[in-house]
C-alpha positions as CSV (number, residue, x, y, z in Angstrom):
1,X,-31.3,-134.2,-13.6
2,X,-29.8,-133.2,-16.7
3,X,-30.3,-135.6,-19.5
4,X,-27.0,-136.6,-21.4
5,X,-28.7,-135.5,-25.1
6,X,-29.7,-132.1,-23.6
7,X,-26.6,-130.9,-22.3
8,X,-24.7,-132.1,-25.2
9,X,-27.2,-129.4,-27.1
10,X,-26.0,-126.6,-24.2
11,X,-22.7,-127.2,-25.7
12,X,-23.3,-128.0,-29.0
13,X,-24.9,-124.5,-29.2
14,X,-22.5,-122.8,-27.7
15,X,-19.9,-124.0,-29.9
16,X,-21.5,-123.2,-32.5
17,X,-21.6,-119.9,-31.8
18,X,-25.2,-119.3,-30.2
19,X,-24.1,-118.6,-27.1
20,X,-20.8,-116.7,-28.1
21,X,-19.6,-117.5,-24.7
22,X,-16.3,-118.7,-25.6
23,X,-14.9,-115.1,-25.7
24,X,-15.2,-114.3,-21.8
25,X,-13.0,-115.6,-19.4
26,X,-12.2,-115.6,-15.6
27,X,-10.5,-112.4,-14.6
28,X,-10.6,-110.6,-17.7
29,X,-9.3,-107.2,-16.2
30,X,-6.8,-108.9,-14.4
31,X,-4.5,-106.6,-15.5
32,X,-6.5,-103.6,-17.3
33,X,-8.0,-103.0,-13.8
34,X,-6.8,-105.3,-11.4
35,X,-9.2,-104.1,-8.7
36,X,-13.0,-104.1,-11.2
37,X,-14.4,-107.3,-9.3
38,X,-13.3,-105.9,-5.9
39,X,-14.8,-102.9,-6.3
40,X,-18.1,-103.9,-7.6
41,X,-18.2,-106.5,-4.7
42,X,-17.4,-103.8,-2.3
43,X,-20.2,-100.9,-3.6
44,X,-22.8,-103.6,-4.3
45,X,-22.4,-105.0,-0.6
46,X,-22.7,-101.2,0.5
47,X,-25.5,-101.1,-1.5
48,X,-27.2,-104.5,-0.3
49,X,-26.7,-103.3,3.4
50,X,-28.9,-100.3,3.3
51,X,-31.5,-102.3,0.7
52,X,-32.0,-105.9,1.3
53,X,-34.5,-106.0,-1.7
54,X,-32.0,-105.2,-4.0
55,X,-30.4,-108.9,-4.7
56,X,-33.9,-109.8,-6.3
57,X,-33.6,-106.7,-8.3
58,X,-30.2,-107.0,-9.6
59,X,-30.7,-110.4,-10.4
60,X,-33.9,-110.0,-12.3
61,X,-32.4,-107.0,-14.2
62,X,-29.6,-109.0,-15.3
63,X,-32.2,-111.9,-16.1
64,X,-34.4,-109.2,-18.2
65,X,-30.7,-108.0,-19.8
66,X,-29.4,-111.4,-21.4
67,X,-33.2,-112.4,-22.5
68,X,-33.2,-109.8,-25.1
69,X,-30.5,-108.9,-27.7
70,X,-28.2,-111.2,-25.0
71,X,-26.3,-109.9,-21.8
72,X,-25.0,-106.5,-23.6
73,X,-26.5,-103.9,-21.1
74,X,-28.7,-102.4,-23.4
75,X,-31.3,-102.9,-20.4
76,X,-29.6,-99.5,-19.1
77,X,-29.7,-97.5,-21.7
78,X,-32.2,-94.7,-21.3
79,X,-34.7,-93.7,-24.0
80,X,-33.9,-91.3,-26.8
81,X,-35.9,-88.5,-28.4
82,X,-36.3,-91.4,-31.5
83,X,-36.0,-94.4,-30.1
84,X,-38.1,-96.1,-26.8
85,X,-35.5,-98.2,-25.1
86,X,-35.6,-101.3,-23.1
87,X,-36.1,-100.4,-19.9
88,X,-39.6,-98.5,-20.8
89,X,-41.5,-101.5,-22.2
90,X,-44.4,-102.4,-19.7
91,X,-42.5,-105.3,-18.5
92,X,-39.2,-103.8,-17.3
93,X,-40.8,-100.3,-15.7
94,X,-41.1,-102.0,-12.3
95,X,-37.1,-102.6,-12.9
96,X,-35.0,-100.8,-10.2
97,X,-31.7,-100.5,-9.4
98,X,-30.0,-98.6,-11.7
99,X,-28.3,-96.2,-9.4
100,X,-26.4,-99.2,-7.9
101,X,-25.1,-100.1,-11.1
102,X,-24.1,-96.0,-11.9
103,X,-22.4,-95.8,-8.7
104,X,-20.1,-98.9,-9.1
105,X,-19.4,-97.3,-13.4
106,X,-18.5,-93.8,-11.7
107,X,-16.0,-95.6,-9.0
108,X,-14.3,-98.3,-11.7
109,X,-14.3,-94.8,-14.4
110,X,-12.3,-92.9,-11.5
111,X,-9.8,-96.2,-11.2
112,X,-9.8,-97.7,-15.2
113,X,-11.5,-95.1,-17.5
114,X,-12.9,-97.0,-20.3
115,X,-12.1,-100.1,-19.2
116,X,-14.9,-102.2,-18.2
117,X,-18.1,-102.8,-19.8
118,X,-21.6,-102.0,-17.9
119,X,-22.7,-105.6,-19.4
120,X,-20.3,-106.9,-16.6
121,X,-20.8,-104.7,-14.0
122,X,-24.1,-105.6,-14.2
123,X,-23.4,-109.3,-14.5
124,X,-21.2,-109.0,-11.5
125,X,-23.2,-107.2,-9.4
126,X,-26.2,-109.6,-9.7
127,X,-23.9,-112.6,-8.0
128,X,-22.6,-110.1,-5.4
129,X,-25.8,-109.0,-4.7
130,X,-27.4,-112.3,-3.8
131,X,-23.8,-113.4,-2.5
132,X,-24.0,-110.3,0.0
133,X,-25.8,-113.2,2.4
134,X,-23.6,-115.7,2.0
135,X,-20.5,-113.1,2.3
136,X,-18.6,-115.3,-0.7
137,X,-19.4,-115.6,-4.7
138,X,-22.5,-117.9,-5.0
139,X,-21.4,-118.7,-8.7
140,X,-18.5,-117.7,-11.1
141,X,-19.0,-115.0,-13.6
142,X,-16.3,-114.7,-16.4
143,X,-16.2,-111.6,-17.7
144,X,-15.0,-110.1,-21.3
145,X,-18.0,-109.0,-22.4
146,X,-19.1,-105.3,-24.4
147,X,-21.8,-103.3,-24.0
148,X,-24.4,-102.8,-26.8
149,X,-25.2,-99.3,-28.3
150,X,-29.1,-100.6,-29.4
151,X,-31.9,-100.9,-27.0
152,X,-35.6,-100.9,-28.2
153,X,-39.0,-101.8,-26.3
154,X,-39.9,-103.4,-29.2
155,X,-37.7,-106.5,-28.8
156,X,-39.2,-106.7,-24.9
157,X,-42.3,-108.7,-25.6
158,X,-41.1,-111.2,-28.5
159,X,-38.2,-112.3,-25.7
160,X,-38.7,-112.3,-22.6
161,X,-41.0,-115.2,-20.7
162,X,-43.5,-113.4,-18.9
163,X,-45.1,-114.7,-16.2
164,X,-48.6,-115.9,-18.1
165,X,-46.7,-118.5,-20.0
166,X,-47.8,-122.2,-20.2
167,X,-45.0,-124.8,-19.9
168,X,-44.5,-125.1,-23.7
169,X,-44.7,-121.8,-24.2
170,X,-41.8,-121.2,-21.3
171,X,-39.5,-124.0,-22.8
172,X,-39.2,-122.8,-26.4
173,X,-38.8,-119.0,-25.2
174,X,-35.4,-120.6,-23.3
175,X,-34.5,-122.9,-26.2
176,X,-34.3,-119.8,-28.0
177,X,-31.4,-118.6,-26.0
178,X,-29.7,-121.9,-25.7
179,X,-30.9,-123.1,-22.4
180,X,-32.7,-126.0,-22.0
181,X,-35.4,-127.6,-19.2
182,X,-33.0,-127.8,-16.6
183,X,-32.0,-124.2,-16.9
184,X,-35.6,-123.7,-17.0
185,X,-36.4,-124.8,-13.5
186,X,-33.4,-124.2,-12.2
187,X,-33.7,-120.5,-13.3
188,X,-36.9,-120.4,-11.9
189,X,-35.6,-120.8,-8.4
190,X,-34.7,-117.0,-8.6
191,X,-37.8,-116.6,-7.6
192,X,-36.7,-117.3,-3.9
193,X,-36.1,-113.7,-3.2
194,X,-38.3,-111.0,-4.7
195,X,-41.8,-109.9,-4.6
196,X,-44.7,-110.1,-7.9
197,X,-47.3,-107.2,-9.0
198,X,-50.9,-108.6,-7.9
199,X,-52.2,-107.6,-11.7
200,X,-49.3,-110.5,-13.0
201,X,-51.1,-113.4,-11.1
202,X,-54.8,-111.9,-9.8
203,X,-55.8,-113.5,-12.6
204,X,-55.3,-116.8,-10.5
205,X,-57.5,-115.7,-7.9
206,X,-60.8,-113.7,-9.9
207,X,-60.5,-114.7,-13.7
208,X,-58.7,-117.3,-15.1
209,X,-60.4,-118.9,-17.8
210,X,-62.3,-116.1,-18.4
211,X,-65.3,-117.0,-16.5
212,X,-64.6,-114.7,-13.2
213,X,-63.3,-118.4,-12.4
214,X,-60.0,-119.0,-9.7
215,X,-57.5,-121.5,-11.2
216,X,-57.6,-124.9,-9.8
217,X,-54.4,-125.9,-9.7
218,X,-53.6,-122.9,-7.2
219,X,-53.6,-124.2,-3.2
220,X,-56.9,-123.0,-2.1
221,X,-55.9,-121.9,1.1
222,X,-53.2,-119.7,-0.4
223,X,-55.4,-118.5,-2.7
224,X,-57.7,-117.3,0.1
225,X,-54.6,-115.1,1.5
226,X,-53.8,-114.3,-2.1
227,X,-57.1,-112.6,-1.9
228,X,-56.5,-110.5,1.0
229,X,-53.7,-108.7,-0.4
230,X,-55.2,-108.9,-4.3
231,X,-58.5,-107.4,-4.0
232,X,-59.1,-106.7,-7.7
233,X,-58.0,-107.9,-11.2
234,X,-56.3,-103.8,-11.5
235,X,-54.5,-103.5,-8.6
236,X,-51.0,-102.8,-10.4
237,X,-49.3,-101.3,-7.1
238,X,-49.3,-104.3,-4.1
239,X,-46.8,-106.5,-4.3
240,X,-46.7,-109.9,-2.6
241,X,-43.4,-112.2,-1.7
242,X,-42.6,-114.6,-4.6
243,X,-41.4,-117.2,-1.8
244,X,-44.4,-116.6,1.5
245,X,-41.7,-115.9,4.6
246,X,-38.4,-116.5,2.8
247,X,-38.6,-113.9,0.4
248,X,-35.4,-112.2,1.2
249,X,-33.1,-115.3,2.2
250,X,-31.7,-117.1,-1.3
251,X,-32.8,-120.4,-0.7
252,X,-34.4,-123.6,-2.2
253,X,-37.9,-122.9,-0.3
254,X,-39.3,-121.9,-3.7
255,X,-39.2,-125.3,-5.1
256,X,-41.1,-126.4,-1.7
257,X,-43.7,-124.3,-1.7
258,X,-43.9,-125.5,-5.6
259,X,-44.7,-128.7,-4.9
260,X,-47.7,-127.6,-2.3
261,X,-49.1,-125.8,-5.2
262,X,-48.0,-122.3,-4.4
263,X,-46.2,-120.9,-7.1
264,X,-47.5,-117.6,-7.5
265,X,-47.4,-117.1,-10.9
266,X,-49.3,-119.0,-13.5
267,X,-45.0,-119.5,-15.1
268,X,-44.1,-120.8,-11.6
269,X,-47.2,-123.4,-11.5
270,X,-46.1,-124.3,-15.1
271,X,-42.7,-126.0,-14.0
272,X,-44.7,-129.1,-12.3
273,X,-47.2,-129.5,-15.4
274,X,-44.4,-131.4,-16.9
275,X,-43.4,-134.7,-15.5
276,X,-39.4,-134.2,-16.4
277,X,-39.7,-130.5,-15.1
278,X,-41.3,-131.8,-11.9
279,X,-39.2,-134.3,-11.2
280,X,-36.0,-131.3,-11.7
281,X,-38.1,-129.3,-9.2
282,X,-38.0,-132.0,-6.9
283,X,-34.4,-132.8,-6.7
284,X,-33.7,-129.1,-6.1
285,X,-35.6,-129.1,-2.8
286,X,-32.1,-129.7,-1.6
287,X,-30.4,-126.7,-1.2
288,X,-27.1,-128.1,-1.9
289,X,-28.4,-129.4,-5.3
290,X,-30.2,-126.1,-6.1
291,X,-26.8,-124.1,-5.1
292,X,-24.4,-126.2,-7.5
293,X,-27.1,-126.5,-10.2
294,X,-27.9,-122.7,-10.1
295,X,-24.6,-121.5,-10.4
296,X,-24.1,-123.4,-13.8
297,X,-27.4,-122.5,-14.9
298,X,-26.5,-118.6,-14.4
299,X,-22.9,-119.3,-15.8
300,X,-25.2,-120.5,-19.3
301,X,-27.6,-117.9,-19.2
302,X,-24.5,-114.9,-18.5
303,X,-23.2,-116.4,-21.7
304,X,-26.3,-116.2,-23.7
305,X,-25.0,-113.7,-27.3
306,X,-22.6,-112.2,-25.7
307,X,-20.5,-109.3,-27.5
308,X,-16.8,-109.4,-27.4
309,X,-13.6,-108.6,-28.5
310,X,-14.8,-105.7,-31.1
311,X,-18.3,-105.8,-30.6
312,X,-20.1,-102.8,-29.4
313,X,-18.2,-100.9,-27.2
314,X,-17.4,-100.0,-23.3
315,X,-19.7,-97.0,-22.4
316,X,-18.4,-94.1,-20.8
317,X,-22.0,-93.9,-18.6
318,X,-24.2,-96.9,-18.4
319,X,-27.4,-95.2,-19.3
320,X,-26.6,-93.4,-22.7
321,X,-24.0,-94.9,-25.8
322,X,-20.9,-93.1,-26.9
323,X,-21.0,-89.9,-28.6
């Protein structure tokens, strides 16, 4: 549960300017382009019917978006002859789903030329995506935001939690875009859908202290499985479901399977090293609880140094600036 002194920091950072979430608003192209949200509903849901993988993808490219320079879009900018962009730092180049969020620019540029940014397209399509199931919005996204014209790798690793993180280490990397615990672990619960790289956790399972050592904390019988799939420390291809059996229905099984020890990555198995974070994990076993709470939480993090009004611009093609 939300403590009274951290969500009046939420807000007092926001105000302040931190979040520069003031700006956007529900139904921002009401009348610019009436139809933007209905046609990124409409191609996303296309899109989610031939790939039921992509609501983890879009959702986690939005995620990786706002955690570095804010949710501008500059994660789909391609890389330059001078410049390595965003999307080729080691952590983003198992990204994918760009061409879902090309196809919905090229239909809204046919209907509104100019008119609305990637940085909400892409903020859309992440709730229609994992909405797709549910076949009605899963949280409100107000829109108004502009699209960045920098990108650079280098920003990656200083911003983005990556899935080594202890607890403390995960907590001050959200503090530093406004969010507190509770959007922590609530954020966490993305993890639901999805799948993980072996060479992200198989440290769990062969080396983890250093010592060709498994980690303790990890359930031993999942680790056993673990092991079946993760046969070495290098294996960068396999991929194994973030949530065992449920990893393509949006639900609040993650925060189960937390509390039996099998988080899969070392950031996951954080959240219940901290007696306040673990006792949010446990009240969001309840999918009711986790629903409500996660489409606040996303509401925050869609927020997080946002540009508007004159900032940056609306890109003619998601994947390159204006000339």
């Amino acid at each position: 549960m939300k403590t009274p002194f951290l969500f009046v920091c939420v807000i007092v950072l926001c105000v302040t300017g931190f979040c520069q979430g003031g700006a956007l608003r529900k139904k921002f192209y009401k009348t610019s382009c009436p139809q933007a949200e209905d046609i990124v509903r409409r191609v996303t849901w296309s899109h989610v019917l031939s790939n039921p993988n992509l609501p983890a993808k879009l959702l986690r490219m939005h995620f990786h978006d706002c955690f570095v320079r804010g949710c501008d879009g500059s994660i789909l900018l391609n890389s330059t002859a001078t410049s390595t962009a965003e999307k080729d730092a080691i952590p983003n180049l198992t990204l994918s789903g760009f061409d879902t969020i090309d196809a919905i620019k090229s239909e809204l540029e046919n209907a509104c030329p100019g008119v609305v940014s990637c940085a909400d397209i892409l903020a859309l399509a992440a709730r229609d995506s994992v909405s797709f199931q549910f076949q009605k919005p899963m949280w409100e996204v107000l829109t108004g935001r502009r699209d960045g014209n920098v990108s650079l790798a280098s920003d990656v690793f200083s911003n983005l939690p990556s899935p080594f993180f202890d607890f403390s280490t995960l907590l001050k990397n959200f503090k530093n875009k406004g969010l507190n615990v509770h959007d922590l672990v609530v954020l966490s619960g993305g993890h639901t859908i999805g799948v993980g790289h072996c060479n992200l956790f198989s440290n769990r399972l062969y080396n983890f202290t250093g010592k060709g050592d498994q980690d303790p904390s990890l359930n031993s019988t999942y680790a056993t499985f673990l092991k079946t799939k993760c046969q070495s420390l290098s294996d960068a291809t396999t991929t194994v479901e973030l949530d065992p059996g449920s990893s393509l229905n949006f639900d609040s099984n993650y925060f189960v399977i937390l509390k039996e020890n099998k988080g899969l990555f070392q950031s996951d198995a954080a959240l219940i090293t901290d007696k306040i974070a673990r006792n949010i994990a446990g009240e969001l076993v309840d999918s009711g609880t986790f629903f409500v709470e996660f489409a606040q939480s996303m509401k925050r993090l869609g927020a997080v140094q946002v540009l508007t009004g004159t900032e940056g611009e609306i890109r003619n093609k998601c994947s390159v600036v204006n000339a």
